[in-house]
N, C-alpha and C positions, 0 to 999 in steps of 0.2 A: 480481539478484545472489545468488549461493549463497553461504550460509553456514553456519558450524559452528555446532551447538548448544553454549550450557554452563549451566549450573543456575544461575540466582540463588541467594544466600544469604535471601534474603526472603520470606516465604510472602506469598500473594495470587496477584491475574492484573493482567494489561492492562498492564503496562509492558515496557518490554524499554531492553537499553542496549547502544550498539554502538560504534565506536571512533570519534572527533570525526572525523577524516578522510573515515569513509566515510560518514557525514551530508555531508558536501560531496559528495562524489561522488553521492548520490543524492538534489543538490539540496532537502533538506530540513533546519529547525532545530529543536533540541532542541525537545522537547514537542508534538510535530507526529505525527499517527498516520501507520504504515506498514502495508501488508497483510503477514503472516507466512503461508508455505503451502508444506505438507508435500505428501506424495503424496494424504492422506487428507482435509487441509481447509486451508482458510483463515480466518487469524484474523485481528482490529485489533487495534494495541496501539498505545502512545502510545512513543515512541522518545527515549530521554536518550543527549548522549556521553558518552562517559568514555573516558581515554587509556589506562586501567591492561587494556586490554582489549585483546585481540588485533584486530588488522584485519578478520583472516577468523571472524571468531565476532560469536555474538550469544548476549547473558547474558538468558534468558528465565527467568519465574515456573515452578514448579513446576504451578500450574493450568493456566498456557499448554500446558507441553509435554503432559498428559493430554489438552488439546483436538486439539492437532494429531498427536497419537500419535505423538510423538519422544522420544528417551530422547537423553543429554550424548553429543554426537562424531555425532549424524545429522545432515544437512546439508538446511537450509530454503533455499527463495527467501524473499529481502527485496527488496519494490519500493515506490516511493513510493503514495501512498495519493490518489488523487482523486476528489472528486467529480464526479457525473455532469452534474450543470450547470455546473461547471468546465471539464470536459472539453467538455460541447459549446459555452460561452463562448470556447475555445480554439480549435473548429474554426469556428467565426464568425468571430474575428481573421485565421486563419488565410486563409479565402477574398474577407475585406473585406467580405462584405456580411449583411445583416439578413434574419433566417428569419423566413418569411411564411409559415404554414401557414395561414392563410383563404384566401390568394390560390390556393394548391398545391388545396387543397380542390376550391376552387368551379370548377378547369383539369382536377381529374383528374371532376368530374364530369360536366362536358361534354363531355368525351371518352368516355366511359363509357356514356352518354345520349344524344349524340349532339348 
């Protein structure tokens, strides 16, 4: 999801707050990290709502926007934040069955060997 930069009032990094609405829309709750990524980099931050805040914007730390080389009004993707054993816990559910990399092993090496 693209969105507009705007300066936190807060000095530090790692937080960011964006409108309670669009935390539903990208299925995550307050206090939960998101990936933030510019053309230059991607960052974590930890994500709060707040309603006083535009829909299409996101209220980053002033440290933040130095990492990802954005200055207030440039527009970042914001996507949910998962991990990688999430993710393949995910594609397991997904296909119903249980990853067996011994069995995968000991098949690709008898193929291999003959």
């Amino acid at each position: 999801m693209k969105m507009t930069v705007k300066k936190s009032a807060v000095k530090g990094e790692g937080i960011a707050r964006i409108h309670e609405a669009v935390l539903d829309s990208l299925t995550i709750h307050s206090g939960e990290n998101i990936v933030v990524s510019s053309s230059a980099k991607s960052i974590l931050v930890t994500v709060f709502g707040d309603t006083l805040i535009g829909k299409n914007d996101i209220r980053l730390r002033e440290n933040d926007m130095k990492k990802l080389d954005v200055k207030k009004g440039d527009r970042v993707d914001v996507e949910e934040y998962k991990k990688i054993s999430d993710v393949a816990k995910d594609e397991m559910k997904r296909f119903g069955k249980k990853l067996n990399l011994k069995r995968k092993i000991i098949k690709a090496r008898d193929i291999i060997f003959g």
